[in-house]
C-alpha positions as CSV (number, residue, x, y, z in Angstrom):
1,X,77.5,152.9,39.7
2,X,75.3,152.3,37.0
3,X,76.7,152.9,33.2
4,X,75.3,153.2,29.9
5,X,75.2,150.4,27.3
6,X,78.9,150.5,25.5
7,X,79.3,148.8,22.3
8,X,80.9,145.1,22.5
9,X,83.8,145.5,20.5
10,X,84.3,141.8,18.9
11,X,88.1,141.4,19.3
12,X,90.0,142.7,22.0
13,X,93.3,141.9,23.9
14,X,92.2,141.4,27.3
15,X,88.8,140.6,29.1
16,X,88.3,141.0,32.4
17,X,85.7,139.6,34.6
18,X,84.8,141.8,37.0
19,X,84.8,145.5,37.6
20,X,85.2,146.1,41.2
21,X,88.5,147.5,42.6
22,X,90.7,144.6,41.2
23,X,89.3,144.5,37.6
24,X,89.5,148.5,37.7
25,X,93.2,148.8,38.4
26,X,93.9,145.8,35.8
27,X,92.1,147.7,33.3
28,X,93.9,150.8,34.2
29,X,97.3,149.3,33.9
30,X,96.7,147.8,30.9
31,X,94.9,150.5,28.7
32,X,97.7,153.1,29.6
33,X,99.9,150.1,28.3
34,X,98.1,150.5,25.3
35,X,96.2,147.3,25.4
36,X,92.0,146.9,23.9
37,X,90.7,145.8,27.1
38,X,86.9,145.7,28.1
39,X,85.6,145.0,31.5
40,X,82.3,143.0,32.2
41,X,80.1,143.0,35.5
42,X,77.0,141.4,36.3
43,X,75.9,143.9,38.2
44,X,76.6,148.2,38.2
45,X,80.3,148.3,38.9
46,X,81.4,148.5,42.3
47,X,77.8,147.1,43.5
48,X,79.3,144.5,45.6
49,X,81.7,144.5,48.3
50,X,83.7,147.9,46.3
51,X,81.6,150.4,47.5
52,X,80.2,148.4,50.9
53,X,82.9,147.9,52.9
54,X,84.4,149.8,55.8
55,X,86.8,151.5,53.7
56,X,89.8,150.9,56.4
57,X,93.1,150.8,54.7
58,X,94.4,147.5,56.8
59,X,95.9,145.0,54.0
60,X,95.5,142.8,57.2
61,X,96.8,138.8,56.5
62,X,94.0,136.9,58.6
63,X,96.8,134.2,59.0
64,X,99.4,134.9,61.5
65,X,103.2,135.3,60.9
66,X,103.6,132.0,62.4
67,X,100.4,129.8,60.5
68,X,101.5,131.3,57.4
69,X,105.9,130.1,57.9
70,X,103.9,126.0,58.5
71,X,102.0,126.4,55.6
72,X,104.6,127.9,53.2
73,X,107.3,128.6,54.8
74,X,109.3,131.5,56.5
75,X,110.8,133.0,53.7
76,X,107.3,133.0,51.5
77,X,106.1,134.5,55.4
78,X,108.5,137.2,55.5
79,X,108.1,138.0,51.9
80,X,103.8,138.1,52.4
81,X,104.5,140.3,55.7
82,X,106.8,143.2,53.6
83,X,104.8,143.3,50.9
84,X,101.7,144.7,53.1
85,X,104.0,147.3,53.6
86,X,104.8,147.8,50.0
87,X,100.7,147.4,48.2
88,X,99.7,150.3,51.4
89,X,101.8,152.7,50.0
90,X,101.1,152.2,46.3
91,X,97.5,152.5,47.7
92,X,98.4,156.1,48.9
93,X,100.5,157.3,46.3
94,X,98.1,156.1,43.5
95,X,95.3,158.3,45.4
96,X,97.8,160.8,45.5
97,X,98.9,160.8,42.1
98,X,95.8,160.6,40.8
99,X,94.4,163.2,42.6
100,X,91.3,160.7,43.3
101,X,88.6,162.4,45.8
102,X,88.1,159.8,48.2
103,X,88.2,161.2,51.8
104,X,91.3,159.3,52.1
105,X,92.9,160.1,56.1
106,X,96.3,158.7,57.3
107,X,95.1,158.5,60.7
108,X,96.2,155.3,62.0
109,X,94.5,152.0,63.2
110,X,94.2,150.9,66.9
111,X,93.5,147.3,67.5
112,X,92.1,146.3,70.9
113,X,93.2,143.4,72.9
114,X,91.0,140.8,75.0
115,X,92.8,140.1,77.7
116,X,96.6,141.2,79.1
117,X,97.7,138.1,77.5
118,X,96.6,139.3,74.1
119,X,97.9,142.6,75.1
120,X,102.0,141.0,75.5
121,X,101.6,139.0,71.9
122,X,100.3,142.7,70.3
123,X,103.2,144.8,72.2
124,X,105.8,141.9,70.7
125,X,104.3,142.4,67.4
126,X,104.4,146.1,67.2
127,X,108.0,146.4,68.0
128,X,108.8,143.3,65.2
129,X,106.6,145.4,62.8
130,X,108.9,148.7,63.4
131,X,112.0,146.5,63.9
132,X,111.9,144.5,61.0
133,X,110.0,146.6,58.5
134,X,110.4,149.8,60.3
135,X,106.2,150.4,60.4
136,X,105.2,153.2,62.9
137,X,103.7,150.7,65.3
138,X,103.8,150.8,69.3
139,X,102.0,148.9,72.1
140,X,99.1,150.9,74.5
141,X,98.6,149.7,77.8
142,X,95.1,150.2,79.2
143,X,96.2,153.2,81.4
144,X,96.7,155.0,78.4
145,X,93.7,153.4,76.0
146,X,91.3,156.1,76.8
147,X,94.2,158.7,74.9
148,X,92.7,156.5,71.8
149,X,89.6,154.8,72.3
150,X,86.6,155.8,74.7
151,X,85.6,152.4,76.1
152,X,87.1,150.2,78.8
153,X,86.3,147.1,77.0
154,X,89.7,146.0,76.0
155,X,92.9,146.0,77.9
156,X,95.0,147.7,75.8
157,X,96.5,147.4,72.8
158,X,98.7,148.3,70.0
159,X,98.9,151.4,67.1
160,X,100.0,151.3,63.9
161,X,100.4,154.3,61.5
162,X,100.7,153.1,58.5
163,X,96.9,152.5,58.2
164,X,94.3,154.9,57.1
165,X,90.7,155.3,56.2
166,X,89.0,156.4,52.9
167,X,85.3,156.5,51.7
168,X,85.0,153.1,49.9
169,X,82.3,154.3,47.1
170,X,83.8,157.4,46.5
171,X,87.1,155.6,45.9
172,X,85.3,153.8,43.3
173,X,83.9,156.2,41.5
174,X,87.1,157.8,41.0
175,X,89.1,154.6,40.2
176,X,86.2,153.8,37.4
177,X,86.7,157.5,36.0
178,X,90.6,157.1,35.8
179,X,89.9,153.8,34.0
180,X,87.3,155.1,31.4
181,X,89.3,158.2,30.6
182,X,92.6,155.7,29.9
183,X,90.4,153.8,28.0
184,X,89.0,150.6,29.5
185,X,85.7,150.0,28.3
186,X,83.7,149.0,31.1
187,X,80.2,146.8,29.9
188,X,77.0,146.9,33.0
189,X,75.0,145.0,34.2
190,X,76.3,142.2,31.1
191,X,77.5,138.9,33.0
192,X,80.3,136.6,31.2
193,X,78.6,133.1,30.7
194,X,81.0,131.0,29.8
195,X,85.4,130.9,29.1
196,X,86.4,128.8,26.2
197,X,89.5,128.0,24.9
198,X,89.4,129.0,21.0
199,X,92.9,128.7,19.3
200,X,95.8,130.9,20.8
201,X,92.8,132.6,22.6
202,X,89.7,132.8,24.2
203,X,85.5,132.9,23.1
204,X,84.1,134.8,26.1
205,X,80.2,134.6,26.0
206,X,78.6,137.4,28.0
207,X,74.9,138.0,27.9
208,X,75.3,140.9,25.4
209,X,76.9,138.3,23.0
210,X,80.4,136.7,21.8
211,X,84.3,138.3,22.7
212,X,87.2,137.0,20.8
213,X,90.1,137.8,23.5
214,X,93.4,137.1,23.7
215,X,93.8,136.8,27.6
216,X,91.3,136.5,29.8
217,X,91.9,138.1,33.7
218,X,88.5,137.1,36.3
219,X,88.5,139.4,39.5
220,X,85.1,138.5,40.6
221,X,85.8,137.7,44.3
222,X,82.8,137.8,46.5
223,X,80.8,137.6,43.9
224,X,81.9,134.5,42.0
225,X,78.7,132.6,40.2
226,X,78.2,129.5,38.7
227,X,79.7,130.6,34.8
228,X,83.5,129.7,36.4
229,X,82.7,126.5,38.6
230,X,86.6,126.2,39.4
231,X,86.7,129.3,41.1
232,X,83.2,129.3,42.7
233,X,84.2,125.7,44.2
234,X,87.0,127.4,45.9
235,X,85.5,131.0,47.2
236,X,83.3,131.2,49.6
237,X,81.0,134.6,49.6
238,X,80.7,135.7,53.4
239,X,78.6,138.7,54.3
240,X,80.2,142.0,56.1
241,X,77.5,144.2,57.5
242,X,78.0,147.7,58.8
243,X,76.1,149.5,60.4
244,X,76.1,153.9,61.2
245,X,74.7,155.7,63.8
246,X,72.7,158.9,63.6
247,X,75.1,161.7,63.8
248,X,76.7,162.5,66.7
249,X,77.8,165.4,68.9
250,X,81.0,166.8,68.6
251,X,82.0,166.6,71.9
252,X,80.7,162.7,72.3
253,X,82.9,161.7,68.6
254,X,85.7,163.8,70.4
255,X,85.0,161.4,73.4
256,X,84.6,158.0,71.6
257,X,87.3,158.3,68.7
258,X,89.7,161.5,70.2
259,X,92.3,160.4,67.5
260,X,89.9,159.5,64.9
261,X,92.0,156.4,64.6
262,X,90.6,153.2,62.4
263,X,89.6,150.5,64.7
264,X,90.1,146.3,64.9
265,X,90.4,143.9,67.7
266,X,91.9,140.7,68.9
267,X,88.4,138.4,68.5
268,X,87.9,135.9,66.1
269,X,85.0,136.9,65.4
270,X,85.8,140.5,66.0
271,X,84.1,144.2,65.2
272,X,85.9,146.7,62.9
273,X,84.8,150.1,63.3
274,X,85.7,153.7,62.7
275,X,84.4,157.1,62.2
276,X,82.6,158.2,59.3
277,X,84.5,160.0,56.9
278,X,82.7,162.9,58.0
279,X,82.8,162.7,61.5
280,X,80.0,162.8,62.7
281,X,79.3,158.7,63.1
282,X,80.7,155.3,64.1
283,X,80.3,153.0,61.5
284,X,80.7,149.3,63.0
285,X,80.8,146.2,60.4
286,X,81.4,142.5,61.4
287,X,80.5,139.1,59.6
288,X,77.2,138.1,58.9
289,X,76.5,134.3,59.0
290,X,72.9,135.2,57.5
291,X,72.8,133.6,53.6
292,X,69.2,135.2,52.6
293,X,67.4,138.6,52.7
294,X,68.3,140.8,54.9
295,X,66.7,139.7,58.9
296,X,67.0,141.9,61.3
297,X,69.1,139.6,63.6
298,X,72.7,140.7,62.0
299,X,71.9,144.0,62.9
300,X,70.8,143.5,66.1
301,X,74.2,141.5,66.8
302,X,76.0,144.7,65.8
303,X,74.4,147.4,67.7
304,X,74.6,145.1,70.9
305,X,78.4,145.3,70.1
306,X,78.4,148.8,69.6
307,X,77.0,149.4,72.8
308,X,78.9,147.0,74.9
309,X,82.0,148.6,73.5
310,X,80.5,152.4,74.1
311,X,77.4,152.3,76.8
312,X,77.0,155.8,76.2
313,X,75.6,154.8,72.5
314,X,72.4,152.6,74.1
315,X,69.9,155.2,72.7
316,X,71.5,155.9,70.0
317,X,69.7,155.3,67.1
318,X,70.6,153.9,63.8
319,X,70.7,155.9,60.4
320,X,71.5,152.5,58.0
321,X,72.9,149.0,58.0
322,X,74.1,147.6,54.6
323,X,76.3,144.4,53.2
324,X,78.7,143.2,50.4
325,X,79.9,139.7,50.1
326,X,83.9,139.3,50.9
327,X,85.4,135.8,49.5
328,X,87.1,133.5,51.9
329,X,89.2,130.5,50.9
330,X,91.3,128.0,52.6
331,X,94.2,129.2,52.4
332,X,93.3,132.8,53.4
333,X,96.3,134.7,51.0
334,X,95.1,136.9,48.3
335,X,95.9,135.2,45.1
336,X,96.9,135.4,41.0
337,X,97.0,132.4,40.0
338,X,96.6,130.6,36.3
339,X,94.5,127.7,34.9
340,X,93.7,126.2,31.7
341,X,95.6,130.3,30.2
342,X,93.3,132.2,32.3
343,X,94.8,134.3,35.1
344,X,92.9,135.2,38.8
345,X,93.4,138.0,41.1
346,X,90.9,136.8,43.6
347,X,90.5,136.0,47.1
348,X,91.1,138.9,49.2
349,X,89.3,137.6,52.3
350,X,87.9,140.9,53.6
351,X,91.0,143.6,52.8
352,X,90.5,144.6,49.6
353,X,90.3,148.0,49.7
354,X,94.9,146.9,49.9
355,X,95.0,144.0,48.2
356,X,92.6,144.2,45.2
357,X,93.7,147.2,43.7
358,X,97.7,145.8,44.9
359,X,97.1,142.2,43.1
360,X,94.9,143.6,40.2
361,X,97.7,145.9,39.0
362,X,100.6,143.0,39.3
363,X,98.4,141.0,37.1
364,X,98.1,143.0,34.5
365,X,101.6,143.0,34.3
366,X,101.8,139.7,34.5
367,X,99.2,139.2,31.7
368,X,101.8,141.8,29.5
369,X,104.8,139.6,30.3
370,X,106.2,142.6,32.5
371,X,108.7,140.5,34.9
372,X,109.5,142.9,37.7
373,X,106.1,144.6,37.9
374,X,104.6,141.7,37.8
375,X,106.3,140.0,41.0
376,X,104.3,139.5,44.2
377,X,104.4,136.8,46.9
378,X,100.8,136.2,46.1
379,X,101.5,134.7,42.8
380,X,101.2,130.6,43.5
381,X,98.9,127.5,43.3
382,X,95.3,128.2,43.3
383,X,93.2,128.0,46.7
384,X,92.4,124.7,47.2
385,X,89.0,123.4,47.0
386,X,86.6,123.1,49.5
387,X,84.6,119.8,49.8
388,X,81.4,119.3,48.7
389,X,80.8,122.6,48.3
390,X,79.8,124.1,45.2
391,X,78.4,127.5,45.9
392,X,76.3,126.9,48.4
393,X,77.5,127.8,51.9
394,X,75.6,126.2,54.0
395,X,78.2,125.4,56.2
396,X,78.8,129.2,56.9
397,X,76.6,129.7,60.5
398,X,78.4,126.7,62.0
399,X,81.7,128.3,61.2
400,X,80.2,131.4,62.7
401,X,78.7,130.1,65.8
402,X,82.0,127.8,66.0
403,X,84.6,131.4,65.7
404,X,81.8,132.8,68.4
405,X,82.4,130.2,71.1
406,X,86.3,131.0,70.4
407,X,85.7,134.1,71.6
408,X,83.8,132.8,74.6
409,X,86.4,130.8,76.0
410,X,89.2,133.7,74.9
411,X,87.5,136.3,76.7
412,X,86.4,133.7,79.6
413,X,90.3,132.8,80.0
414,X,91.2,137.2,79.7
415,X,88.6,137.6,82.9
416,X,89.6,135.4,85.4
């Protein structure tokens, strides 16, 4: 939301780049620690991907349990896989606590499996998730599905309780209002240009002129330009469009979403969908391999999901579609990370609305030397870098078309 012009106060504790979710909570943390600590954004705060995604309380790790025990090992797996558990409920008792009015639901999230095959790996991973963690999760074989989803499409799938929805602007606005009234100062629409080492601290050069600071935090994420080309070589912005239907009838919502449950599936290049925080509409997001303007093709690709998943919708019109830019990486694990003194709680690969606010607060503790509150699984080595890429993603529709055909020979396999 847009903000008026704040004074730049020369000397300061802490910067931090960025003022979507994860800059907020940092900020937050560290004012009520009684720290000077100013925020800038390039844009109006929460412009990007903070108030444009589908709000769905997930915390979801695109990397399975297995992928992520190769890569770092099982006990840096097992330690990734209870802290979801751990960032969703300091999620809902921060709402809670701070009494933020956000539409926030703990309704659930059902995720939809291609093929019977899909359907066993889910059913094993619901009971693990309430065996081992002791989540509220169970498997739903397609002769109940219609008890949770109007559409045939899948067959079956699993449930898990411990996921919600909230309106993702709305919970912005409110987390930017805590943060102002604790005292963060939060600077509009003024881009940082440069990070330079300057003694013991930092000379952070923003377009409304010079910061002396004595740490520097960057949360830019998605948004990630060419003023930090460490981090830009090693994020890569990926659009997630949404589209809404017009409203609905009751008795056809009833129909469609009878729980009012969040939604996911099992394709790689899968829909997530849910009602509106009203009620009244679906709202259906997936990724976007488009890189300029806004064509009309993205949206097309969407509303031909929408329909193959619910038939019934084929005349029903749309009200908006809309995008924000989520960063992906290689590694595909939220991050803090440090380099050259500057600290990074980036690279939330399409769950922020978990893991931004989650690693955003544990860096600010980090960044106050606070041991214990500062602990997280998500604190290693930085991402690596991507070849030949420097902010360009050119490679992106490839990927797309590539995760597409995937799909093609999943759901050929499911069907025969």
């Amino acid at each position: 939301m847009p903000l008026p012009p704040q004074p730049l106060v020369k000397r300061l504790d802490v910067v931090i780049v960025g003022a979507g979710y994860a800059g907020l909570s940092a900020g937050l943390a560290l004012a009520r620690e009684g720290r000077s600590v100013a925020a800038f954004d390039a844009m109006n705060p929460g412009e990007g991907a903070s108030s444009r995604n589908g709000g769905i309380t997930s915390g979801s790790i695109r990397l399975d349990y297995a992928t992520i025990t190769r890569r770092f090992g099982e006990e840096k797996a097992m330690a990734i896989e209870a802290e979801g558990k751990i960032a969703r409920e300091f999620l809902y008792d921060f709402i809670r606590t701070e009494k933020l009015d956000c539409d926030f639901k703990l309704v659930g999230l059902f995720k939809g499996a291609i093929g019977y095959e899909q359907y066993e790996k889910m059913a094993r991973g619901a009971e693990a998730l309430a065996k081992k963690l002791g989540i509220e999760s169970y498997p739903v074989p397609y002769a109940k599905q219609r008890n949770y989803i109007g559409t045939d499409f899948y067959r079956g799938g699993m449930v898990r309780m411990d996921i919600g929805g909230l309106h993702p602007a709305k919970f912005h606005a409110e987390l930017l209002r805590v943060a102002l009234a604790s005292g963060l100062t939060v600077h509009s629409n003024t881009p940082v240009t440069s990070i330079e080492r300057d003694g013991s601290g930092f000379r952070v050069v923003t377009s409304a002129g010079t910061v002396q600071a004595r740490q520097v935090l960057v949360c830019t994420n998605g948004y990630t330009d060419g003023a930090n080309p460490f981090l830009r070589r090693r994020l890569v912005p990926v659009r997630s469009r949404i589209i809404a239907t017009e409203e609905l009838a009751p008795e056809v919502m009833a129909r469609l979403t009878p729980k009012l449950m969040m939604m996911s599936e099992g394709r790689e290049l899968g829909f997530y969908y849910r009602p509106s925080p009203d009620g009244r509409r679906i709202l259906l997001g997936g990724r976007d391999s488009s890189r300029v303007g806004d064509p009309a093709a993205p949206t097309l690709r969407l509303r031909n999901g929408l329909v193959e998943l619910f038939p019934e919708l084929e005349n029903v019109r749309l009200s908006h579609s809309w995008f924000g830019n989520v960063a992906m990486h290689r590694d595909m694990l939220p991050r803090i990370f440090e380099k050259n003194g500057v600290v990074y709680a980036t690279g939330f690969c399409g769950s922020g609305v978990v893991w931004a606010p989650w690693i955003g607060t544990r860096a600010a503790h980090k960044l106050m030397g606070h041991g214990e509150q500062a602990r997280t699984a998500f604190d290693f080595r930085p991402p690596a870098a991507i070849p030949l890429y420097r902010g360009n993603p050119w490679f992106m529709p490839a990927i797309i078309k590539g995760y597409a055909l995937q799909d093609r020979i999943a759901w050929w396999r499911a069907s025969r």
